[in-house]
N, CA, C and O atoms as CSV, one atom per row, in Angstrom:
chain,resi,resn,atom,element,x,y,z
A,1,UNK,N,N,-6.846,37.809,70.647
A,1,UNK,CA,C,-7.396,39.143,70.807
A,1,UNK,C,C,-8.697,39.261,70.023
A,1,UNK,O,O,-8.857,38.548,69.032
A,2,UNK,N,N,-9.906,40.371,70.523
A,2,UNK,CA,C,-10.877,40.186,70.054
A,2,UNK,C,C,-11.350,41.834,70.495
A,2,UNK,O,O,-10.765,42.515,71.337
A,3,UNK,N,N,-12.498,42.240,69.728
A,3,UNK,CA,C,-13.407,43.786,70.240
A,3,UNK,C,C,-14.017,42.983,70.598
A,3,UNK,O,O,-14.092,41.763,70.448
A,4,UNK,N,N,-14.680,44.015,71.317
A,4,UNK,CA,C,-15.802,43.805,72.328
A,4,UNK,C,C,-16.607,45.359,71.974
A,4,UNK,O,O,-16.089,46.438,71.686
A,5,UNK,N,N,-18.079,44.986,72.125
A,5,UNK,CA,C,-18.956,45.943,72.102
A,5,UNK,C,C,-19.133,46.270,73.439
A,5,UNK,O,O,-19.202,45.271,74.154
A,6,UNK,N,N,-19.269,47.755,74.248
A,6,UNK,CA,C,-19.499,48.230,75.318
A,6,UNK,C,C,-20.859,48.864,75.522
A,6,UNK,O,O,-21.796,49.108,74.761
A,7,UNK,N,N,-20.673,49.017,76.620
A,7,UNK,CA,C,-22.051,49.752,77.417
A,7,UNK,C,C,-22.594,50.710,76.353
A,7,UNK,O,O,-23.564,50.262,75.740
A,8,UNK,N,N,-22.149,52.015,75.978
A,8,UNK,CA,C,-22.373,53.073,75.180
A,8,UNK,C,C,-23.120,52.793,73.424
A,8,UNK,O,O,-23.398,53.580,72.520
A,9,UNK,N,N,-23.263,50.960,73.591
A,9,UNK,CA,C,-24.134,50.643,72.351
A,9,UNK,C,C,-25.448,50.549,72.499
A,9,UNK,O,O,-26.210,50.405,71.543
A,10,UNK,N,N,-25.939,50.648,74.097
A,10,UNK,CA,C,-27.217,50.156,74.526
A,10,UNK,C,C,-27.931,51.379,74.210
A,10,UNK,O,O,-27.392,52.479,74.331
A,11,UNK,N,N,-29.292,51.208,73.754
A,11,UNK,CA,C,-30.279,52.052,73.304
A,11,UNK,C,C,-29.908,52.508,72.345
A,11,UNK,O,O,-30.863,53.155,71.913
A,12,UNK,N,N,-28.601,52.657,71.289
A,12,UNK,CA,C,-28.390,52.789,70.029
A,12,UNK,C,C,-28.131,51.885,68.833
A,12,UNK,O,O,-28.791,51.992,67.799
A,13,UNK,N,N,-27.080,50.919,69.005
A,13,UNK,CA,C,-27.245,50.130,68.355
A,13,UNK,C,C,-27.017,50.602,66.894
A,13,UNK,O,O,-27.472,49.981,65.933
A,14,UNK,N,N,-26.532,51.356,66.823
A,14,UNK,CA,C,-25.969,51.818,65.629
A,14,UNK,C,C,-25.383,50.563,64.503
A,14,UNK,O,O,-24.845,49.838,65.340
A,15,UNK,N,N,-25.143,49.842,63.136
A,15,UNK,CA,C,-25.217,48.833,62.901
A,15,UNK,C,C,-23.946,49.280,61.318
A,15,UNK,O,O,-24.003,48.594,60.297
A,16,UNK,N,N,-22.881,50.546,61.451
A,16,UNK,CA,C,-22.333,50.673,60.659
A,16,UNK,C,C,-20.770,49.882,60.967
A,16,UNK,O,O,-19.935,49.777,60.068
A,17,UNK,N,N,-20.606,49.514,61.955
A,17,UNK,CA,C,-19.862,48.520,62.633
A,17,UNK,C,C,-19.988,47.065,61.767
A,17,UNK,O,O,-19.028,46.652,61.116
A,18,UNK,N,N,-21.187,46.384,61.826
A,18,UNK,CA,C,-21.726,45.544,61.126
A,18,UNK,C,C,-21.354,45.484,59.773
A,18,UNK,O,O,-20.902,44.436,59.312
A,19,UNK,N,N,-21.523,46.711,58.935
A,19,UNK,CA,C,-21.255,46.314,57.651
A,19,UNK,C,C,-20.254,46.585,57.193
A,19,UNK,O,O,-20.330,46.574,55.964
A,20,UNK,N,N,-19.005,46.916,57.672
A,20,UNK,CA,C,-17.558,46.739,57.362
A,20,UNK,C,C,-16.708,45.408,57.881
A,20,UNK,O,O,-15.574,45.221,57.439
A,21,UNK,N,N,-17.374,44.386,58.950
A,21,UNK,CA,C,-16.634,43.447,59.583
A,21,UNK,C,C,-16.529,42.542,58.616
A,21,UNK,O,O,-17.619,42.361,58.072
A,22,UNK,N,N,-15.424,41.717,58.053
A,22,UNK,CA,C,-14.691,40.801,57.180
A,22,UNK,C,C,-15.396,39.569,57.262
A,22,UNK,O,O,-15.935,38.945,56.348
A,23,UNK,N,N,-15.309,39.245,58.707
A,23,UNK,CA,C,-15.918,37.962,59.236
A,23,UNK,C,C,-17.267,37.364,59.743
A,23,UNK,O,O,-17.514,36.277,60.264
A,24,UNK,N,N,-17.991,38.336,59.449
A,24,UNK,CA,C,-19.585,38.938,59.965
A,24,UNK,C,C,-19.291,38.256,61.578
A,24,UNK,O,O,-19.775,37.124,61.611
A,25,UNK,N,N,-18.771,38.562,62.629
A,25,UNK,CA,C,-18.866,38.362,63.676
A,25,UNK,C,C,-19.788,39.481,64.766
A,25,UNK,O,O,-19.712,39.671,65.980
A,26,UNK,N,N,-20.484,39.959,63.908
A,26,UNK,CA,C,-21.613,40.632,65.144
A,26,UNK,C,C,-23.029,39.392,65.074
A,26,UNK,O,O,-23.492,38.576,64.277
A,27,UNK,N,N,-23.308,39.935,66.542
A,27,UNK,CA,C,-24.846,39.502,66.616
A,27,UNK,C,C,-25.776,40.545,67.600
A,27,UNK,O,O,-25.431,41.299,68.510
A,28,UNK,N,N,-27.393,40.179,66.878
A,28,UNK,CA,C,-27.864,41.437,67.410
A,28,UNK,C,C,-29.013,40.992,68.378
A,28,UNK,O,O,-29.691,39.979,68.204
A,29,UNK,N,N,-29.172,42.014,69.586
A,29,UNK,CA,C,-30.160,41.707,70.490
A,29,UNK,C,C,-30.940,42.989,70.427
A,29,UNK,O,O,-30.558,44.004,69.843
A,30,UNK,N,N,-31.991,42.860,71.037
A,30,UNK,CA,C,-33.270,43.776,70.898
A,30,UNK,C,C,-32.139,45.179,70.864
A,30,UNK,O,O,-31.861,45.563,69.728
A,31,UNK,N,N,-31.611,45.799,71.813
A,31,UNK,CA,C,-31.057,47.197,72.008
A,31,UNK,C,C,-29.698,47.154,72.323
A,31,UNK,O,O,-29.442,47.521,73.470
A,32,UNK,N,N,-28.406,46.684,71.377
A,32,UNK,CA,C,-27.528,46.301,71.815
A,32,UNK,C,C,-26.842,44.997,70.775
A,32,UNK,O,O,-27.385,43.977,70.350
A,33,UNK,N,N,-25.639,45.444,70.614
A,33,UNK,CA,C,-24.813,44.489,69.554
A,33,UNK,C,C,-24.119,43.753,70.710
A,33,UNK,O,O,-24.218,43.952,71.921
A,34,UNK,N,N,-23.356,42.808,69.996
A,34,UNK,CA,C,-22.079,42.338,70.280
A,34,UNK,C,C,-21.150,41.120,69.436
A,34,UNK,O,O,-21.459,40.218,68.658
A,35,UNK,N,N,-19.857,41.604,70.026
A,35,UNK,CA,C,-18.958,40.636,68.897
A,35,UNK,C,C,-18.577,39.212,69.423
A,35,UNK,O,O,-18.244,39.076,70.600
A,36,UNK,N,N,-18.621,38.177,68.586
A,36,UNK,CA,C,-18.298,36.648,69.033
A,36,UNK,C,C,-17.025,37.277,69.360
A,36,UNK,O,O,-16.714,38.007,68.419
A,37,UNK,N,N,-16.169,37.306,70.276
A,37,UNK,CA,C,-14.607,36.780,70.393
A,37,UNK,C,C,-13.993,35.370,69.969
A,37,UNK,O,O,-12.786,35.134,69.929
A,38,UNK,N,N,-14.701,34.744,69.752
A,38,UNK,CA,C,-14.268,33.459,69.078
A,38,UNK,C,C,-13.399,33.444,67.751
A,38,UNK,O,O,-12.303,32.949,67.491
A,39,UNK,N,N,-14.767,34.544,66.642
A,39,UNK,CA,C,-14.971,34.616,65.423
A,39,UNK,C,C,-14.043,36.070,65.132
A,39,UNK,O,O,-13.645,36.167,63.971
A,40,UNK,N,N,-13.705,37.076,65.968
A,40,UNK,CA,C,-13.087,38.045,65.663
A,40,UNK,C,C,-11.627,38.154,65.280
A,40,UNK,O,O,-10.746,37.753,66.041
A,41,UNK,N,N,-11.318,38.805,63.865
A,41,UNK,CA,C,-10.197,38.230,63.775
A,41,UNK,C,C,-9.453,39.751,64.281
A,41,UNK,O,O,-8.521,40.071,63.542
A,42,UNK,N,N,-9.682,40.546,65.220
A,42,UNK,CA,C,-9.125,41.197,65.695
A,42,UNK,C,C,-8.022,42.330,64.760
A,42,UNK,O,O,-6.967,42.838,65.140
A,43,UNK,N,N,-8.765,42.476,63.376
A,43,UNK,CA,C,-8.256,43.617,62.275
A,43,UNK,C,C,-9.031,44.951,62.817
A,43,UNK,O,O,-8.205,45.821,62.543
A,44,UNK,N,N,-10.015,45.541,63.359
A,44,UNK,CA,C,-10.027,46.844,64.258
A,44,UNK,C,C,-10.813,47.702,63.000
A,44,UNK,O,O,-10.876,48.929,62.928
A,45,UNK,N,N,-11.278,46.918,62.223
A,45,UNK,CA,C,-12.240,48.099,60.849
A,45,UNK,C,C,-13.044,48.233,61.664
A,45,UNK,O,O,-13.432,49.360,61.358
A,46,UNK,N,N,-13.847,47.845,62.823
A,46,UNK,CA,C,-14.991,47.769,63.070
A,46,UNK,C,C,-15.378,49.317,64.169
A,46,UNK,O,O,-16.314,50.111,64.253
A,47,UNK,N,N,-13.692,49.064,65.047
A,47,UNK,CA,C,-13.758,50.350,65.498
A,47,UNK,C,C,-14.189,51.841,65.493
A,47,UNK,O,O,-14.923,52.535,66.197
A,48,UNK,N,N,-13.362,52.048,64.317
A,48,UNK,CA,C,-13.549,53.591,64.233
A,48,UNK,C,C,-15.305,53.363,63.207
A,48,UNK,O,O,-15.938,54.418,63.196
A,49,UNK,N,N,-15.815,52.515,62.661
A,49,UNK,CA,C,-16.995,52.374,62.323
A,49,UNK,C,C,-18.376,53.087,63.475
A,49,UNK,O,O,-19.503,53.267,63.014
A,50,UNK,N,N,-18.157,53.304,64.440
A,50,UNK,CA,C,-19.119,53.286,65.500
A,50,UNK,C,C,-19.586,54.117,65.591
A,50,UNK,O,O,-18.755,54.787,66.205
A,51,UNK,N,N,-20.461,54.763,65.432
A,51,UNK,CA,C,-21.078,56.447,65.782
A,51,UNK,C,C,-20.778,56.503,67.596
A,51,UNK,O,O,-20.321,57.459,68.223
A,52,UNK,N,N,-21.122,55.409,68.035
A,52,UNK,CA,C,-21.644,55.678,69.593
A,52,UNK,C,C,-20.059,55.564,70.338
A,52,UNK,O,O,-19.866,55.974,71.483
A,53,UNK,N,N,-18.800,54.839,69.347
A,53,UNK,CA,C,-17.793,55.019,69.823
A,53,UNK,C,C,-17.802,53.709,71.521
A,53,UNK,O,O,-17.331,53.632,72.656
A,54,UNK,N,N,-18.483,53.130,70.782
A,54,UNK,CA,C,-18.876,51.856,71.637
A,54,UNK,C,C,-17.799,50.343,71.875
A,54,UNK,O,O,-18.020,49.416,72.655
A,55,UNK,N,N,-16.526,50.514,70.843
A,55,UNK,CA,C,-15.933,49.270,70.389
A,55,UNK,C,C,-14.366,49.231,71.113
A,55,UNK,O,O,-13.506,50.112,71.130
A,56,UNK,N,N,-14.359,48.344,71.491
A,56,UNK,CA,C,-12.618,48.288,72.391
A,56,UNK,C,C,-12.190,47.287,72.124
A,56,UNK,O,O,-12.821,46.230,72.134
A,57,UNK,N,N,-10.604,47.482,71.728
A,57,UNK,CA,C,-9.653,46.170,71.894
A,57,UNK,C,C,-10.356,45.207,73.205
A,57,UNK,O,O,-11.335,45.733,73.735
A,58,UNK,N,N,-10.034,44.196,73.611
A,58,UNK,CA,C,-9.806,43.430,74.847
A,58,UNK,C,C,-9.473,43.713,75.413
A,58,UNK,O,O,-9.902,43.648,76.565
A,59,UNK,N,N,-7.959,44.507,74.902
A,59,UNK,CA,C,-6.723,44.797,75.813
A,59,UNK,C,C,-6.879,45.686,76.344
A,59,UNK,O,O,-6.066,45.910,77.241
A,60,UNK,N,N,-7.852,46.575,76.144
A,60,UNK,CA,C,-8.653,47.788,76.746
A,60,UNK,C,C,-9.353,48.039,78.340
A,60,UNK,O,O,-10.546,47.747,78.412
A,61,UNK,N,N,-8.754,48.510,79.494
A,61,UNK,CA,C,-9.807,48.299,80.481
A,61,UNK,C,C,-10.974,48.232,80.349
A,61,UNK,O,O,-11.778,47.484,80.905
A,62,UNK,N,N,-11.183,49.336,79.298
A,62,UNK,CA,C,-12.676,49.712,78.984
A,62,UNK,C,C,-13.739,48.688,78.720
A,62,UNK,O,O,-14.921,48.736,79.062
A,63,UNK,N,N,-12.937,47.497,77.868
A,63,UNK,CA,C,-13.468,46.416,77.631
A,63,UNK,C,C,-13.772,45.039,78.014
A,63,UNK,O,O,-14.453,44.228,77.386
A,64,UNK,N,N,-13.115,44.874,79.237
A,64,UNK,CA,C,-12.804,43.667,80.306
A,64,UNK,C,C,-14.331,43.393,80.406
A,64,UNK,O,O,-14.911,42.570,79.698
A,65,UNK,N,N,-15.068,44.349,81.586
A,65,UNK,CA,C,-16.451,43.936,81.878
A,65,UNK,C,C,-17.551,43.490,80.754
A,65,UNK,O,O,-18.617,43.039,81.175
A,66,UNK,N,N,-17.370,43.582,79.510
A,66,UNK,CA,C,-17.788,43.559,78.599
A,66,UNK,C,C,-17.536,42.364,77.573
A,66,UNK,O,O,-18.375,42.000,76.749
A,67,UNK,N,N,-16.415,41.866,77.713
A,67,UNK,CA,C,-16.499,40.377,77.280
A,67,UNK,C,C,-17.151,39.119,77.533
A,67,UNK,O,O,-17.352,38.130,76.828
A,68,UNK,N,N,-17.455,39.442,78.835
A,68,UNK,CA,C,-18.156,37.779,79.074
A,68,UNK,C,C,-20.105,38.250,78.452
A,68,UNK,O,O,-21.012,37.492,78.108
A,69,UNK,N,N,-20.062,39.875,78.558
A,69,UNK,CA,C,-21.530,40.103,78.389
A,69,UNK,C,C,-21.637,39.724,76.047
A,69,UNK,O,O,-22.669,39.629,75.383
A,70,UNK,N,N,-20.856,39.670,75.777
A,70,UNK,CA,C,-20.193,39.734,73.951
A,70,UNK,C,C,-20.091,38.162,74.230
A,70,UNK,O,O,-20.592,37.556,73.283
A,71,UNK,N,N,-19.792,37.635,74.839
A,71,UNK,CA,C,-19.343,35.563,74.752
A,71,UNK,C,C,-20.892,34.949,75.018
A,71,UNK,O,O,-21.344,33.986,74.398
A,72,UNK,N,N,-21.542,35.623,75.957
A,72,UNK,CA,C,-23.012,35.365,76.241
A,72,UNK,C,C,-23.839,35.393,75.395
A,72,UNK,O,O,-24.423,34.334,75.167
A,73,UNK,N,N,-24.193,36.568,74.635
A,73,UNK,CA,C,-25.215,36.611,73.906
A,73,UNK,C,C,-25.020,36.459,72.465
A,73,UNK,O,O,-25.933,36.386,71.642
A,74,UNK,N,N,-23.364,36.403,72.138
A,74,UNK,CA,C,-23.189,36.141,70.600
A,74,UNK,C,C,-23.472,34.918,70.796
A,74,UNK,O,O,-24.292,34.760,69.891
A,75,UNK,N,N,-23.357,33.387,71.599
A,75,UNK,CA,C,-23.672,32.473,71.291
A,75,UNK,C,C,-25.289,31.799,71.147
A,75,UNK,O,O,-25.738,30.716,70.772
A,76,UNK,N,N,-25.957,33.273,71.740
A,76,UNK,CA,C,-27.929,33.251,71.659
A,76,UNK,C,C,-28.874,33.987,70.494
A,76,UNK,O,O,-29.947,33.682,69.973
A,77,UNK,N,N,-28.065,34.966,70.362
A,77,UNK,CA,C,-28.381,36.188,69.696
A,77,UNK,C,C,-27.930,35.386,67.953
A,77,UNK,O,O,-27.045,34.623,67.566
A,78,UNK,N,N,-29.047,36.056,67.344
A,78,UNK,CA,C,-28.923,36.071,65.770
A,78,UNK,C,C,-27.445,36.773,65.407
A,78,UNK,O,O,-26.957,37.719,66.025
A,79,UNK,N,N,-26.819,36.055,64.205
A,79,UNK,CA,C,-25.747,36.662,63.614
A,79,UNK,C,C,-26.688,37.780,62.531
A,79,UNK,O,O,-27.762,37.630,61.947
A,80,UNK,N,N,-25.630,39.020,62.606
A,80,UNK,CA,C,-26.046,40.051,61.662
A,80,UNK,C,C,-25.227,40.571,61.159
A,80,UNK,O,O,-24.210,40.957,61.736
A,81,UNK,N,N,-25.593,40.783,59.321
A,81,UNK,CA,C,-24.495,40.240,58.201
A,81,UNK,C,C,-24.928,41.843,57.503
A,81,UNK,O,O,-24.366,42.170,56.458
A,82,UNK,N,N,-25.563,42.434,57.908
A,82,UNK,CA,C,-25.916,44.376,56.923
A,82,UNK,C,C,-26.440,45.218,58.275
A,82,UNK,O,O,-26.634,44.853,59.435
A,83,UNK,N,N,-26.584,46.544,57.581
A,83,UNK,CA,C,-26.824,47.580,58.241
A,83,UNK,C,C,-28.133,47.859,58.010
A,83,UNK,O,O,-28.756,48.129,56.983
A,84,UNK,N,N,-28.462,47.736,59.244
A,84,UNK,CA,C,-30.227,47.743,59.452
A,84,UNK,C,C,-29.901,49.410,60.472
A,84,UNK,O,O,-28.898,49.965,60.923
A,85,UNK,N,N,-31.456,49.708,60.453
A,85,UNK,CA,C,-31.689,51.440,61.250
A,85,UNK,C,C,-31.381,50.991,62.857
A,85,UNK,O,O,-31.415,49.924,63.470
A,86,UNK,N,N,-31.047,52.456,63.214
A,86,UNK,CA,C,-30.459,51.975,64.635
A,86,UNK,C,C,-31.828,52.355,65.535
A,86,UNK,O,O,-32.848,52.944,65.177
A,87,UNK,N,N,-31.562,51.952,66.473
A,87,UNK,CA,C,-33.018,52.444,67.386
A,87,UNK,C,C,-33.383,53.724,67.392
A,87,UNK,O,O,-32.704,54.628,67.880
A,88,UNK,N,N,-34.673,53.880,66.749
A,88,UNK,CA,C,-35.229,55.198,66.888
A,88,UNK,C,C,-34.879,56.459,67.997
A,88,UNK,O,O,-35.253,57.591,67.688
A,89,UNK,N,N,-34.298,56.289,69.038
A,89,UNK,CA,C,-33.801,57.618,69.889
A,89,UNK,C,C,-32.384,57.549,70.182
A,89,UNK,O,O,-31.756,58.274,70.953
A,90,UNK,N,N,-31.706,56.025,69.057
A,90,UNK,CA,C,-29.957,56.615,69.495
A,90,UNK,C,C,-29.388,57.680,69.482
A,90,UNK,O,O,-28.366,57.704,70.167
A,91,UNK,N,N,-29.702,58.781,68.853
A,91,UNK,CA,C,-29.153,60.005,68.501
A,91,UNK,C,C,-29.331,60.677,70.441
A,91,UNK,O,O,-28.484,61.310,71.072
A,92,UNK,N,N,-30.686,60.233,70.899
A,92,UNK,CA,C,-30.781,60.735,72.277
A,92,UNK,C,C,-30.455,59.720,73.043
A,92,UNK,O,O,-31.204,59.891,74.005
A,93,UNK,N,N,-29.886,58.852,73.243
A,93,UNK,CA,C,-29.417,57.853,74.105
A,93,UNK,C,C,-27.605,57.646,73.900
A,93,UNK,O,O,-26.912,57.276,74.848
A,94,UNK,N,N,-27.126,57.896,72.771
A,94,UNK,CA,C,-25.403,58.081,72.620
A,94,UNK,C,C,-24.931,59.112,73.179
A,94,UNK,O,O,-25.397,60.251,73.164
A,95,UNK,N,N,-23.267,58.432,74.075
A,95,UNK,CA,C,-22.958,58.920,75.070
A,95,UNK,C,C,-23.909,58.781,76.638
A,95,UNK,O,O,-23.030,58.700,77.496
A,96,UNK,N,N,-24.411,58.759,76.895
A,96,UNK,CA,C,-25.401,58.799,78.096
A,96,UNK,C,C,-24.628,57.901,78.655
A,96,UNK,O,O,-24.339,56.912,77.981
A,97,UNK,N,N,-24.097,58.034,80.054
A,97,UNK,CA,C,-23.599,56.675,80.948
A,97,UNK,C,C,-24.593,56.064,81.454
A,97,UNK,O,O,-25.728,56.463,81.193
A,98,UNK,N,N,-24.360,54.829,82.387
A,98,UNK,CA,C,-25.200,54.132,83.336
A,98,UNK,C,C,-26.591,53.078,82.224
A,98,UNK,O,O,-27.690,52.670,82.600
A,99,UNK,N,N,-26.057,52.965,81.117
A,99,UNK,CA,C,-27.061,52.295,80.642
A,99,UNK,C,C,-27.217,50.902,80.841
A,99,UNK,O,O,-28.237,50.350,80.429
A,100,UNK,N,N,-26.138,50.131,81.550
A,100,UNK,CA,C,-26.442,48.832,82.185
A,100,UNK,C,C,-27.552,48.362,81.897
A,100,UNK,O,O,-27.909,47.750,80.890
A,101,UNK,N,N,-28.359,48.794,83.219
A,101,UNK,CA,C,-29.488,47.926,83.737
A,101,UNK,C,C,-30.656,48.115,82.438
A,101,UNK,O,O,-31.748,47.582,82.635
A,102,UNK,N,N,-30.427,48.925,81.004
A,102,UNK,CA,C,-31.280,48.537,80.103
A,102,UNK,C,C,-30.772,47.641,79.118
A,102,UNK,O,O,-31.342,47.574,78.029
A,103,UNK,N,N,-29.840,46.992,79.349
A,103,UNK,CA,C,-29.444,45.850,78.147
A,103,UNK,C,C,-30.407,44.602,77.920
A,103,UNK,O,O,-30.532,43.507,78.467
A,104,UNK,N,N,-30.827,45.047,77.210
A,104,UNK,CA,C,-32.438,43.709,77.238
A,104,UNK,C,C,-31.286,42.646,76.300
A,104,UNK,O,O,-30.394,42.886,75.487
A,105,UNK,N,N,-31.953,41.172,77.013
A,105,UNK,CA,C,-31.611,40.022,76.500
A,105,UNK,C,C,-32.348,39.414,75.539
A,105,UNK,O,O,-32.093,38.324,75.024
A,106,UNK,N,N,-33.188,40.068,75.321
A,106,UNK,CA,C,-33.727,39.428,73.832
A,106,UNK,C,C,-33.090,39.796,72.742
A,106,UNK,O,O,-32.494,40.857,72.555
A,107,UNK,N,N,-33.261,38.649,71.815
A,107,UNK,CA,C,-32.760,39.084,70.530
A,107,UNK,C,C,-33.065,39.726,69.731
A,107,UNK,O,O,-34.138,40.306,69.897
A,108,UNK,N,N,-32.302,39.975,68.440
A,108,UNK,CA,C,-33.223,41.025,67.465
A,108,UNK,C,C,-34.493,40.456,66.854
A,108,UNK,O,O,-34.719,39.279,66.570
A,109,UNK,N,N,-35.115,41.296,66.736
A,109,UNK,CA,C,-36.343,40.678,65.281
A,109,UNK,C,C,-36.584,41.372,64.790
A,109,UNK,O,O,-36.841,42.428,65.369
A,110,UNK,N,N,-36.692,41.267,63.126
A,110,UNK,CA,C,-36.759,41.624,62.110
A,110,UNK,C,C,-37.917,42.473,61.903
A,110,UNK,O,O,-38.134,42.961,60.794
């Protein structure tokens, strides 16, 4: 078992998730987290951490479509070990559906 980061992180990216995880299993891309499932030891601090309310068991429907997109880019994407600022308009982009088609594949930079 493993979280998975969902749709509802894109354009926020909120990063208080990040600094409670045991195992540092996040990694970060330009607009958009996600968790290794490899590396997750599936203890759930990370959950209720989320402003954007972005984080699901596996076992979660919510979270199915969302694993192979968390197996993809944690193995490209920089590991991130603190809480850095979240994107300047998450406050106006959390909650918003349909954010798909903006999940940029680049990684973070500093």
């Amino acid at each position: 078992m493993a979280y998975v980061v969902t749709e509802n992180c894109i354009r926020c990216k909120y990063t208080d998730c990040v600094e409670v995880c045991p195992v540092d299993c996040f990694y970060a891309g330009e607009n958009f987290l996600v968790i290794n499932p490899d590396e997750c030891i599936d203890c759930g601090v990370c959950e209720p951490e989320c402003p954007a309310e972005a984080i699901f068991p596996d076992s979660d429907d919510r979270a199915t479509p969302w694993l192979e997109v968390n197996s993809k880019y944690a193995a490209v994407w920089p590991n991130i070990t603190r809480k850095i600022d979240s994107m300047p308009d998450a406050d106006d982009w959390k909650d918003k559906p349909g954010k798909e088609a903006m999940l940029s594949p680049e990684p973070h930079k500093d």
